[in-house]
DOZAMAR-817246 format. One record per residue (C-alpha): residue number from 1; residue in three letters; x, y negated, z. Coordinates in Angstrom, 1 decimal, always signed. Layout:
> NUM	Ala	X	Y	Z
...
% end
This chain:
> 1	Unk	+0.0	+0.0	+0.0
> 2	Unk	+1.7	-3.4	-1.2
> 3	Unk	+1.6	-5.9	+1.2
> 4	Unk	-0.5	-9.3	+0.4
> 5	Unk	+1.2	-12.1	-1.3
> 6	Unk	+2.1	-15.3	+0.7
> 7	Unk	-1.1	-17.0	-0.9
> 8	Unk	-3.2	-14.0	+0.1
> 9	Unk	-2.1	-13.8	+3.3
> 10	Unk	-2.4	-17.6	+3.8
> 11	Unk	-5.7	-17.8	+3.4
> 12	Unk	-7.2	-14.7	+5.3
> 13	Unk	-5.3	-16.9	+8.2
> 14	Unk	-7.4	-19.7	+7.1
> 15	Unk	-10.6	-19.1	+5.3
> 16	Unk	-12.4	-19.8	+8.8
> 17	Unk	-10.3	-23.1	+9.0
> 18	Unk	-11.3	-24.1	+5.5
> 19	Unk	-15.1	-22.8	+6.2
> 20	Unk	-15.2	-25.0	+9.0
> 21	Unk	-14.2	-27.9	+7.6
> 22	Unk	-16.5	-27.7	+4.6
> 23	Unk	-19.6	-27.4	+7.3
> 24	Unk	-18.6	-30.6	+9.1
> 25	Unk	-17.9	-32.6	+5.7
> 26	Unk	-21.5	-31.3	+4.7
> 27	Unk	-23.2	-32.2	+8.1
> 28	Unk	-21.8	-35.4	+8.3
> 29	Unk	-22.2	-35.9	+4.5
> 30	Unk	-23.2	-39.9	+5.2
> 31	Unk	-19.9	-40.9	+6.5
> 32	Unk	-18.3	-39.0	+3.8
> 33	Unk	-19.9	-40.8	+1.3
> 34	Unk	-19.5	-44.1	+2.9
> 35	Unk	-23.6	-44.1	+3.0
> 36	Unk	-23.3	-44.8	+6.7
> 37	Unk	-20.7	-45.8	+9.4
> 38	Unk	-19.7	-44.7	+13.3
> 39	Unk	-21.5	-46.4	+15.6
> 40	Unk	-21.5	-50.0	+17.1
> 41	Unk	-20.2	-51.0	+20.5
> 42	Unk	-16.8	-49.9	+21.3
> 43	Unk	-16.1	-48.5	+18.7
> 44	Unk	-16.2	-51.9	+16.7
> 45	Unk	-16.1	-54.2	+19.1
> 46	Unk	-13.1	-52.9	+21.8
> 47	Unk	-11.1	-49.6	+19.8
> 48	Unk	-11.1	-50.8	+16.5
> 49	Unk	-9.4	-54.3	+17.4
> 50	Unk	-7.2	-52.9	+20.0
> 51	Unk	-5.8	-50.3	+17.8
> 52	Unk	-6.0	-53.0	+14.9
> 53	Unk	-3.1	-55.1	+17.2
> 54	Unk	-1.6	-52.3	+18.1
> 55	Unk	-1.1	-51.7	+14.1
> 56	Unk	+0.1	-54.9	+13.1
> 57	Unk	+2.7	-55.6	+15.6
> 58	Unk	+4.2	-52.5	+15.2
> 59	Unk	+3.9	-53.0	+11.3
> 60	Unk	+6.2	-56.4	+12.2
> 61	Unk	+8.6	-53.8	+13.8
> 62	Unk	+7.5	-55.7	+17.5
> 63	Unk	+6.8	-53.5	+20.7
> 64	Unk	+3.3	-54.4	+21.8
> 65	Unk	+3.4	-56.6	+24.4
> 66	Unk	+0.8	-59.3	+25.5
> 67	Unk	-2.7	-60.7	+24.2
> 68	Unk	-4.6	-62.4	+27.2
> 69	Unk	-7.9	-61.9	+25.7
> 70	Unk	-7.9	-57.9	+25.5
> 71	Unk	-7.9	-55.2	+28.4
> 72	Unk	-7.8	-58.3	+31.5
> 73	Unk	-4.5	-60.0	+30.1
> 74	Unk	-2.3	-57.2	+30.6
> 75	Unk	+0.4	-55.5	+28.6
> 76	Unk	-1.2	-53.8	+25.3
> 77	Unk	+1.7	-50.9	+25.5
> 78	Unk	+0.6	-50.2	+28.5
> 79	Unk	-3.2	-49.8	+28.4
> 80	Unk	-4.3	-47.1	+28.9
> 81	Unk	-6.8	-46.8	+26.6
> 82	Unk	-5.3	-48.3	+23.7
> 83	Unk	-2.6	-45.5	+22.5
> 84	Unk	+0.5	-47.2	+21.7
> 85	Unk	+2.7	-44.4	+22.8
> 86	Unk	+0.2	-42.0	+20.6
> 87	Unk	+1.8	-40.9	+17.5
> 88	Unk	-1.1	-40.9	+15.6
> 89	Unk	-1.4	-44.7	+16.1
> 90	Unk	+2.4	-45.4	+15.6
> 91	Unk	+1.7	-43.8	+12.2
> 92	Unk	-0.5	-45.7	+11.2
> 93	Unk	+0.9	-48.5	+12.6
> 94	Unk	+3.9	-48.1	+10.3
> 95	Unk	+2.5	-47.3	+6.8
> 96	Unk	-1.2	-47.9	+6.1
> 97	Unk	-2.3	-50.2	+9.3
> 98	Unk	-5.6	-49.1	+10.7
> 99	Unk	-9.1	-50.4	+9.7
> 100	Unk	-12.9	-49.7	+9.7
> 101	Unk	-12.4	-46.9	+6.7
> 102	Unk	-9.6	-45.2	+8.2
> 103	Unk	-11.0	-45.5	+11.8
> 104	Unk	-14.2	-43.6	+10.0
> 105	Unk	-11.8	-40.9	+8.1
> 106	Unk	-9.7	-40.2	+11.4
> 107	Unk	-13.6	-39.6	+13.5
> 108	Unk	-14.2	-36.9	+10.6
> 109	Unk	-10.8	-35.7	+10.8
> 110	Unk	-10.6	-35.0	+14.9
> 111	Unk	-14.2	-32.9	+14.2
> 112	Unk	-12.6	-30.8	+12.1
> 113	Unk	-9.5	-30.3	+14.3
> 114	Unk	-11.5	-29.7	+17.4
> 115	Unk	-13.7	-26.7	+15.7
> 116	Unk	-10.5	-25.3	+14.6
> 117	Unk	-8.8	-25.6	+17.9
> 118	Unk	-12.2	-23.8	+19.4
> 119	Unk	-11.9	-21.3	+17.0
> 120	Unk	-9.0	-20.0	+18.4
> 121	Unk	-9.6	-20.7	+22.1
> 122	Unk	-13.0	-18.4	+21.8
> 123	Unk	-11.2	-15.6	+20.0
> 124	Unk	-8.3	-15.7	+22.4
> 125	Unk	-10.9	-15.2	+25.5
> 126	Unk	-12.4	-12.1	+23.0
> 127	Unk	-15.0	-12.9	+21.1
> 128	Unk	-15.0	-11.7	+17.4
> 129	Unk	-13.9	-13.6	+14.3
> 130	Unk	-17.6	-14.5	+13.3
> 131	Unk	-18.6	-15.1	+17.2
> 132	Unk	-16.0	-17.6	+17.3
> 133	Unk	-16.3	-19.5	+13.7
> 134	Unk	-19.8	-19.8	+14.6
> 135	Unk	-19.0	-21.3	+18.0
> 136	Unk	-16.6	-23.2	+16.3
> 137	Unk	-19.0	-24.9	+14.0
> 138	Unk	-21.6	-25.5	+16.8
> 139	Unk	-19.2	-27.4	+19.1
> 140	Unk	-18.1	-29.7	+16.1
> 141	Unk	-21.7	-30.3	+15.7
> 142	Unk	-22.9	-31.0	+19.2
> 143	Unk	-23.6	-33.9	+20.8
> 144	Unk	-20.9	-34.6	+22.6
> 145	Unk	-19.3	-35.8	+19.0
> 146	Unk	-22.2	-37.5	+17.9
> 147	Unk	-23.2	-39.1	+21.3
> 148	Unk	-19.7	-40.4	+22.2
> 149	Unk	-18.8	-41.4	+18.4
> 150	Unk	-18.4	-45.1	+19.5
> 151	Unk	-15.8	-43.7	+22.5
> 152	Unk	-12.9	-42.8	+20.1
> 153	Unk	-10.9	-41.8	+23.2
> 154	Unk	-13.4	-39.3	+24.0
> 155	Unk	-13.3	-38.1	+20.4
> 156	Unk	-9.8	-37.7	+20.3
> 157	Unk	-9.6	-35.7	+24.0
> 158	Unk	-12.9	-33.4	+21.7
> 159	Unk	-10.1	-32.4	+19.3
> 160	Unk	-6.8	-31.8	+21.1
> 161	Unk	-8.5	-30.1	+24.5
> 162	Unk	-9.4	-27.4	+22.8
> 163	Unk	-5.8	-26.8	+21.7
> 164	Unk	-4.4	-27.4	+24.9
> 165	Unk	-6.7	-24.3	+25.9
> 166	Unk	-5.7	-22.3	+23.3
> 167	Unk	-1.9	-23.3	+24.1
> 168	Unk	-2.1	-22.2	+27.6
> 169	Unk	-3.8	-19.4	+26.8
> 170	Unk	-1.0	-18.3	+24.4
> 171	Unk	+2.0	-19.4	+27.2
> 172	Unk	+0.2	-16.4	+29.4
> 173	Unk	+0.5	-13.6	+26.8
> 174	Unk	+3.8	-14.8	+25.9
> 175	Unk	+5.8	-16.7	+27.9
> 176	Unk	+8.9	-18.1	+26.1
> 177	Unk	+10.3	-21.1	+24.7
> 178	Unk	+7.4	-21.3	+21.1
> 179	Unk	+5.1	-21.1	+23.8
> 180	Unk	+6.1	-24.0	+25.9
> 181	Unk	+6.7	-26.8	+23.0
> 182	Unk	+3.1	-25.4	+21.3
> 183	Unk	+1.8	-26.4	+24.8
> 184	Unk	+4.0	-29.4	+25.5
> 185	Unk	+3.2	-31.2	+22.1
> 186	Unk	-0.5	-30.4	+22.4
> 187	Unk	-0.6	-31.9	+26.0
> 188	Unk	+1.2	-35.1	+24.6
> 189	Unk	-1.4	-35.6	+22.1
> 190	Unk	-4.2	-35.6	+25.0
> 191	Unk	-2.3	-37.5	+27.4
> 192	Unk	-1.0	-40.1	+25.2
> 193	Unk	-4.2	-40.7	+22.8
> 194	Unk	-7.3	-39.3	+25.1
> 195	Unk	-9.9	-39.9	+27.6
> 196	Unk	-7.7	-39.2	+30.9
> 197	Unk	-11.2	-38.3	+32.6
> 198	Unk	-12.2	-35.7	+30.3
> 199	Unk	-8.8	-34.2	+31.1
> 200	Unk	-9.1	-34.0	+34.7
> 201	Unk	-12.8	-32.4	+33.9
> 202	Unk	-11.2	-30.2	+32.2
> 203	Unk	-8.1	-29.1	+34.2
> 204	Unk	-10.4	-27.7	+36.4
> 205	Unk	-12.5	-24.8	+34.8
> 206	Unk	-8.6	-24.4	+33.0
> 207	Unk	-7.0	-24.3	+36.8
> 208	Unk	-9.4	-21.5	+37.3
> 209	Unk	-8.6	-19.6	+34.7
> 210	Unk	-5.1	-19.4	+35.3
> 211	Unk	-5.0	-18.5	+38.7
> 212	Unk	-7.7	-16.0	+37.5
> 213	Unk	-5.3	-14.4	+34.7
> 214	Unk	-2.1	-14.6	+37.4
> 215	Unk	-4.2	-12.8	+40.5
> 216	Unk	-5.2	-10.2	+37.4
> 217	Unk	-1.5	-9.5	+37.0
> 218	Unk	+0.0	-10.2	+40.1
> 219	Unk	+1.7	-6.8	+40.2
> 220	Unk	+3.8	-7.7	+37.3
> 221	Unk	+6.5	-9.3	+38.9
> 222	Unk	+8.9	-10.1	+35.6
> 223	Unk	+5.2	-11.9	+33.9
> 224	Unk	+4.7	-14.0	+36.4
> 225	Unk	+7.9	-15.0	+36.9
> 226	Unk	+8.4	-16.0	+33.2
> 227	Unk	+4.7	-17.4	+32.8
> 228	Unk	+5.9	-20.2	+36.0
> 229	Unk	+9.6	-20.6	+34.6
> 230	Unk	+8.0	-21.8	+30.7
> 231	Unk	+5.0	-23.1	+32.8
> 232	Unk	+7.4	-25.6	+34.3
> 233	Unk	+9.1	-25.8	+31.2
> 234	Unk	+6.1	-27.1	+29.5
> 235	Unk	+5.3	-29.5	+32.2
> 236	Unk	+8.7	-31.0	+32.1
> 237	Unk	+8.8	-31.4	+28.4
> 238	Unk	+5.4	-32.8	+28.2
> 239	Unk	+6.5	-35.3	+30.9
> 240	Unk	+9.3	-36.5	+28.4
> 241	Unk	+7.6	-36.7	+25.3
> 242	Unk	+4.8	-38.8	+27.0
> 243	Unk	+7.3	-41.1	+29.0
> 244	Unk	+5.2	-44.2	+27.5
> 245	Unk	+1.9	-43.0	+29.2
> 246	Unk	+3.6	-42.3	+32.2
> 247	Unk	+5.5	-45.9	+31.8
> 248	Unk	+1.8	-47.7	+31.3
> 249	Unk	+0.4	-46.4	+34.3
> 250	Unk	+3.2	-47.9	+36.5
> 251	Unk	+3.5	-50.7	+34.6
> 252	Unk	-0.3	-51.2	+34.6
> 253	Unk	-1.2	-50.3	+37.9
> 254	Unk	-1.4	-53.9	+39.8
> 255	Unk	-3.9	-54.8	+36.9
> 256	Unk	-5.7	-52.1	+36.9
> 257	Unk	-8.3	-50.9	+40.1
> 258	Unk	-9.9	-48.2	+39.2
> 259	Unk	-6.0	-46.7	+39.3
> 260	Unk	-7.1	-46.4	+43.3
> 261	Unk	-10.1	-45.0	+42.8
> 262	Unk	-13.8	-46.6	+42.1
> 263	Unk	-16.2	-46.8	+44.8
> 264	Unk	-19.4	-44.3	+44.7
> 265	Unk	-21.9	-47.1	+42.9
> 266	Unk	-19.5	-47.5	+40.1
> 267	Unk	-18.9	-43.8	+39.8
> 268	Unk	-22.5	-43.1	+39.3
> 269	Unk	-23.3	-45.3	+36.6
> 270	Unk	-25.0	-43.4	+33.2
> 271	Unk	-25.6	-40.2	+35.0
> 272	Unk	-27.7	-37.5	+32.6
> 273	Unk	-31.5	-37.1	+33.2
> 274	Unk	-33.8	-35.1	+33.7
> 275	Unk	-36.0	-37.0	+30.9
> 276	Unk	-32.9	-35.9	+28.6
> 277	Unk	-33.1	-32.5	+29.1
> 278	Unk	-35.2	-31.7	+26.2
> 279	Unk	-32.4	-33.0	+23.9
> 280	Unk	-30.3	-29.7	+24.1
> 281	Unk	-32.5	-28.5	+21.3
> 282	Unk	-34.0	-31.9	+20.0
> 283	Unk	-31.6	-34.2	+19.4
> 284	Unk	-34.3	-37.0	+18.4
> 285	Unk	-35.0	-36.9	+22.4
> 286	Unk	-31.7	-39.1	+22.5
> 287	Unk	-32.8	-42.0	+20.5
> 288	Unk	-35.7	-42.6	+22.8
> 289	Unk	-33.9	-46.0	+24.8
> 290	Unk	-32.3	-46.3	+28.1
> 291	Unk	-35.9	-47.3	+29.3
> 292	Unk	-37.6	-44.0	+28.9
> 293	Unk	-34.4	-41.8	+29.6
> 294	Unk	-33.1	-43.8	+32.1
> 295	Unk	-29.0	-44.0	+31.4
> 296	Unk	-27.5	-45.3	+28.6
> 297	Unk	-28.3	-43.4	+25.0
> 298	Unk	-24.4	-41.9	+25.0
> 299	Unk	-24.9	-40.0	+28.6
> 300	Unk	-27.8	-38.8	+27.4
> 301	Unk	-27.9	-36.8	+24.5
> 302	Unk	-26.8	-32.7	+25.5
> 303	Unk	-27.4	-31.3	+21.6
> 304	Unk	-26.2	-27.6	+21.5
> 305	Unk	-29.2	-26.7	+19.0
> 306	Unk	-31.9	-23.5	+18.5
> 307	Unk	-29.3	-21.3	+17.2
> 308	Unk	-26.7	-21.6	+19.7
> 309	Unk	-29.4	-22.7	+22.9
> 310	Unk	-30.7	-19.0	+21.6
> 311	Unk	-27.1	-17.7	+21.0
> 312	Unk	-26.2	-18.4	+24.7
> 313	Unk	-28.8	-16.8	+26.6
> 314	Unk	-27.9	-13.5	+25.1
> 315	Unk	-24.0	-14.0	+25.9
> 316	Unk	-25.3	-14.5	+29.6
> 317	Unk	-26.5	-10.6	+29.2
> 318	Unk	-22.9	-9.8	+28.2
> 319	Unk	-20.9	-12.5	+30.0
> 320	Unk	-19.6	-9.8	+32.8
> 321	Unk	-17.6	-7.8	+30.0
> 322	Unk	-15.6	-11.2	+29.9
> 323	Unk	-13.7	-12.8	+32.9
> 324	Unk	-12.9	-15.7	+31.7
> 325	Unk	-15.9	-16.9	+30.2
> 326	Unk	-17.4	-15.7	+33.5
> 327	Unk	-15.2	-17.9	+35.3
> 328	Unk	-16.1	-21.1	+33.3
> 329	Unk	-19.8	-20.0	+33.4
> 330	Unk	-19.3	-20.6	+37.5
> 331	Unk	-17.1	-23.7	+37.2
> 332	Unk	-20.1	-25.3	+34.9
> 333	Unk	-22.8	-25.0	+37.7
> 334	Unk	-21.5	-27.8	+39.9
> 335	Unk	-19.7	-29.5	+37.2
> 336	Unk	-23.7	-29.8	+35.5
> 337	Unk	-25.3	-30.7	+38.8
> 338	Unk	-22.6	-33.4	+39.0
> 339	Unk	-23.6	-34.6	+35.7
> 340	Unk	-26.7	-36.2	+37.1
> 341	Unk	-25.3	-38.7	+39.2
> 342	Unk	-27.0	-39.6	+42.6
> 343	Unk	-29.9	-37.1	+41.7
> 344	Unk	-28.3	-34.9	+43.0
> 345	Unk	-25.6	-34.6	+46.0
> 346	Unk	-23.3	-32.5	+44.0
> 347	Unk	-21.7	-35.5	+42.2
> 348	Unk	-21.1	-37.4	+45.8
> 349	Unk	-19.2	-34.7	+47.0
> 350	Unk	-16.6	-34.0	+44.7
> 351	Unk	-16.3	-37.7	+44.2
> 352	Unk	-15.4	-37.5	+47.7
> 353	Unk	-13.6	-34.2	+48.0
> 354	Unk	-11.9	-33.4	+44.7
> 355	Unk	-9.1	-35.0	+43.6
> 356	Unk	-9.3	-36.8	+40.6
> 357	Unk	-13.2	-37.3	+40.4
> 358	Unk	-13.1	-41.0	+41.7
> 359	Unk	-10.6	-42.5	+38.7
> 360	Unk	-13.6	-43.0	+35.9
> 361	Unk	-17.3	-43.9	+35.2
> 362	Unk	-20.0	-42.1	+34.1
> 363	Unk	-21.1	-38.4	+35.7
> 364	Unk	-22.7	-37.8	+31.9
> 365	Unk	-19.0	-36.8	+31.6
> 366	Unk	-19.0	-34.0	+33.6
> 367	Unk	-21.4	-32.1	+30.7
> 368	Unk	-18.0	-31.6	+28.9
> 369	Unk	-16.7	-28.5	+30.9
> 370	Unk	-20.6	-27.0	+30.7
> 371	Unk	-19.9	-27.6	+26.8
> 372	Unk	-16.8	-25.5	+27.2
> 373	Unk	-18.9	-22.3	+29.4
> 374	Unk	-21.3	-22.9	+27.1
> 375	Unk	-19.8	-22.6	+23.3
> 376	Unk	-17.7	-19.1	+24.8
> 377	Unk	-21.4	-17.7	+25.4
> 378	Unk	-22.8	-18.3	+22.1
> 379	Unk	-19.8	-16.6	+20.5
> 380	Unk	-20.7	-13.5	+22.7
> 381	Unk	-24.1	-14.1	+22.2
> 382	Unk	-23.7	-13.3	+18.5
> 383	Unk	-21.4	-10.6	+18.7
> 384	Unk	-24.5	-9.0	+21.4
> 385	Unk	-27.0	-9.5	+18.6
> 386	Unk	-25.0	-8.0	+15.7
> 387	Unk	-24.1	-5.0	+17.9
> 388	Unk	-28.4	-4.3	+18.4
> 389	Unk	-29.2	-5.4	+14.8
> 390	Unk	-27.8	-5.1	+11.6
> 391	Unk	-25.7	-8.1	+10.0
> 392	Unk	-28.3	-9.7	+7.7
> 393	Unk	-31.6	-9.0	+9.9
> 394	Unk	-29.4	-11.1	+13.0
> 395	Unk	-28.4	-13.8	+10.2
> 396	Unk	-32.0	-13.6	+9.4
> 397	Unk	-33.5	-14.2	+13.3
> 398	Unk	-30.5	-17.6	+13.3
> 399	Unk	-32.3	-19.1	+10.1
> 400	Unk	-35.8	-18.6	+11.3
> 401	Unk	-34.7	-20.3	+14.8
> 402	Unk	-32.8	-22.9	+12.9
> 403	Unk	-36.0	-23.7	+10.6
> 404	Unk	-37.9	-23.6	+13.6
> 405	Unk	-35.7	-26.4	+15.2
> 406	Unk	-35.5	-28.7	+12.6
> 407	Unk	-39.1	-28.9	+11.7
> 408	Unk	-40.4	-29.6	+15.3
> 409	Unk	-40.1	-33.1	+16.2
> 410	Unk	-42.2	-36.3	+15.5
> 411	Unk	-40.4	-36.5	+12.1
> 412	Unk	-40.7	-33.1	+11.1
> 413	Unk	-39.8	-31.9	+7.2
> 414	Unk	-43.1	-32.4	+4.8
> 415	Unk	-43.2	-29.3	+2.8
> 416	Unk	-45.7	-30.7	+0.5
> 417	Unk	-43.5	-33.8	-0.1
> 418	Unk	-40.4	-30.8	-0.5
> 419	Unk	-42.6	-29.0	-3.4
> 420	Unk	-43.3	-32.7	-4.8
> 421	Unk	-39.6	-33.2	-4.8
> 422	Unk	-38.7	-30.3	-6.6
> 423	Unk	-41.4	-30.8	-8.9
> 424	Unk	-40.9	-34.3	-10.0
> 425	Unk	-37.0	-35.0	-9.4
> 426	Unk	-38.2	-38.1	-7.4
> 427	Unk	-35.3	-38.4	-4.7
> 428	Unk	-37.1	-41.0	-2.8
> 429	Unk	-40.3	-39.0	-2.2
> 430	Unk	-38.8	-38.1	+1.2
> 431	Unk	-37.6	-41.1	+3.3
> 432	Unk	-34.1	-40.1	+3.6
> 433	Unk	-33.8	-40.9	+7.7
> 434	Unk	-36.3	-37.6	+7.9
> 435	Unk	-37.0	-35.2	+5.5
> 436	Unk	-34.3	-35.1	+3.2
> 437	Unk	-31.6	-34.8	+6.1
> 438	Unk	-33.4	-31.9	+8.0
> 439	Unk	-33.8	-30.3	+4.3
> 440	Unk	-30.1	-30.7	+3.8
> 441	Unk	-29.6	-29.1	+7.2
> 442	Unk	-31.6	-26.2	+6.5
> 443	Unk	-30.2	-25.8	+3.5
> 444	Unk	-26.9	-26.0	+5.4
> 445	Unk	-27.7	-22.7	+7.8
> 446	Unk	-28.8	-20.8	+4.6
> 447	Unk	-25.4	-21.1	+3.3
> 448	Unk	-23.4	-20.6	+6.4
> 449	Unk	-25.6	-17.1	+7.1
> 450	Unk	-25.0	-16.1	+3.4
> 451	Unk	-21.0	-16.6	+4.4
> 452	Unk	-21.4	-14.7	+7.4
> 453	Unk	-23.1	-11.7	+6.1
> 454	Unk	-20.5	-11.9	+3.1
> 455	Unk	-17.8	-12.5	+5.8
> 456	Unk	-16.8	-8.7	+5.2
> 457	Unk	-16.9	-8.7	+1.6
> 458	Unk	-13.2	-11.0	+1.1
> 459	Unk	-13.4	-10.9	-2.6
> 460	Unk	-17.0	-12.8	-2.4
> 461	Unk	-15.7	-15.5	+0.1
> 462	Unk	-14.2	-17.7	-3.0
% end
């Protein structure tokens, strides 16, 4: 048997890459096209001139230094929310500059790197190929891209996070030097470009697993003695290759209070709501105001969808089999209680009693780490329901749900107007703010379930 060319082998390694990305350009098919932009707010009004500055000074070969009317007067280089000492931005800043279309081209390109970083983080804790492309694809679609678009911080912690799980998950199998840069560099990218508070929300259900995996092998002396020794090594290299970060937050710190903690009423501002629960499968619930949902519209949209709300209930059945995703399903119970602010005392206390939780705003935050129990679960929840049914009836069961989902809702598709459509060629029969976008969605699951149940035929995939 002759072994695959390079090209061959190339793209078995990355047909679910390359899948992936195609779904997210499709979804997202307005910014691609320009029809549409990212939202308003800080997006446009805070990131896009800091990171404009940061651009053009360092295009004029300066070091970024002061501008009394950004970020209270102090130092750009060392704000910590305005990346100077992230690569991505000292790109930019160097050749192209940075501007409304490429801030718009670098939102679609952090989706695209997050469901690939997922991909891999959700295989390595055992789901199957499918489970995990599929997970993939539904945390590049959730809400916590499209609620926090105008946060670009929060975007940019969306994409590398995921990496960083997959890096550490790799430095435990195989503790040596690779291991240690891979986990280094992806670190450097989250400390140095992210949302520091979606880090420390993270670094626990990640804290858990570790200890987890090292109390699993604690018998294996020689393992755990080269998983601490690259460990370190990973934390020391990180520490030098983010030196700028680590320079801001001393240089920063007299400006900046929140660096010794906020006090409980400004932790609790834009909790989630009850009155926003319903948006975990209808995202419309979102749009309603801050009136009716009673935070502000960013905190309160929890999207996951039909298919994978449906996906996850089934991994619960199977979630023993794995102990990792077991242990993230635990961490998320406090970490969603939390997420609701003073309705709750859950938030209070770890404000309180865990370190870290008192350095940023907003407990709608804390519906990240649920994000990462719950993505894991629809993975598994897929692999349950192709283990029961055959390939194309399960593929079958996701459309129905995902029709299901997309024509509920008070703008719900008009399959008269769809037949008129088709008839007549008219393209503005359907306003394109309802029907034409959930027909284009629909049509979007058919072709993702054709790929799946072809996913075993290679010579098809093309």
């Amino acid at each position: 048997m002759t072994a695959p060319s390079a090209f061959r082998s190339a793209w078995l390694r990355h047909r679910s890459d390359l899948f992936l990305a195609t779904i997210v350009l499709l979804a997202y098919w307005p910014l691609v096209l320009g029809w549409a932009t990212i939202p308003y707010g800080d997006a446009q009004d805070c990131w896009l001139p800091w990171r404009g500055l940061i651009a053009s000074i360092l295009h004029d070969g300066s070091l970024p230094q002061w501008n009394l009317w950004q970020q209270m007067g102090y130092p750009l280089h060392a704000d910590l929310q305005g990346p100077a000492w992230y690569i991505e931005a000292i790109t930019l800043g160097g050749t192209i500059g940075m501007g409304p279309a490429v801030q718009q081209g670098l939102y679609l390109a952090y989706l695209i790197i997050g469901a690939w970083g997922m991909r891999r983080w959700v295989e390595g804790l055992g789901a199957s190929s499918s489970g995990a492309v599929l997970a993939a694809a539904a945390y590049a679609l959730s809400s916590f891209f499209t609620s926090h678009a105008m946060h670009q911080f929060a975007i940019i912690s969306g994409a590398w996070l995921p990496w960083c799980l997959w890096a550490v998950q790799q430095l435990m199998a195989q503790p040596d030097w690779r291991s240690a840069v891979r986990l280094a560099l992806f670190a450097t990218l989250q400390l140095t470009g992210g949302n520091h508070g979606l880090l420390i929300l993270a670094g626990y259900p990640l804290l858990v697993l570790v200890i987890g995996d090292l109390w699993r092998m604690r018998n294996d002396g020689i393992l755990t003695r080269a998983r601490l020794r690259w460990g370190m090594a990973a934390a020391f290299i990180t520490l030098l290759l983010s030196a700028g970060t680590f320079h801001a937050v001393v240089e920063a710190a007299q400006y900046v209070g929140r660096l010794n903690g906020l006090g409980l009423e400004q932790a609790e501002v834009n909790p989630f709501t009850c009155a926003a629960i319903p948006s975990v499968v209808f995202p419309w619930i979102a749009t309603q105001g801050s009136e009716l949902l009673g935070t502000d519209p960013t905190m309160s949209n929890a999207y996951l969808g039909g298919i994978a709300g449906a996906l996850v209930l089934a991994g619960l059945l199977k979630v023993r089999r794995y102990p990792g995703m077991l242990a993230l399903t635990v961490v998320a119970i406090p970490m969603l209680l939390a997420s609701f602010g003073s309705a709750t005392p859950v938030h209070g206390w770890m404000w309180s009693s865990v370190p870290g939780m008192d350095l940023f705003r907003f407990p709608g935050y804390f519906l990240y780490p649920v994000l990462l129990a719950l993505i894991p679960l629809a993975a598994v929840g897929y692999d349950a329901l192709e283990e029961r049914l055959p390939r194309w009836l399960a593929v079958c069961v996701l459309v129905l749900v995902a029709v299901w989902a997309f024509t509920t809702g008070p703008s719900s598709v008009s399959w008269t107007a769809l037949y008129d459509l088709f008839q007549s060629g008219a393209l503005n029969v359907i306003r394109p703010q309802e029907g034409m976008v959930r027909a284009l969605v629909i049509g979007i699951v058919v072709v993702a379930a054709l790929t799946l149940l072809l996913a075993r035929r290679r010579w098809l995939l093309p």
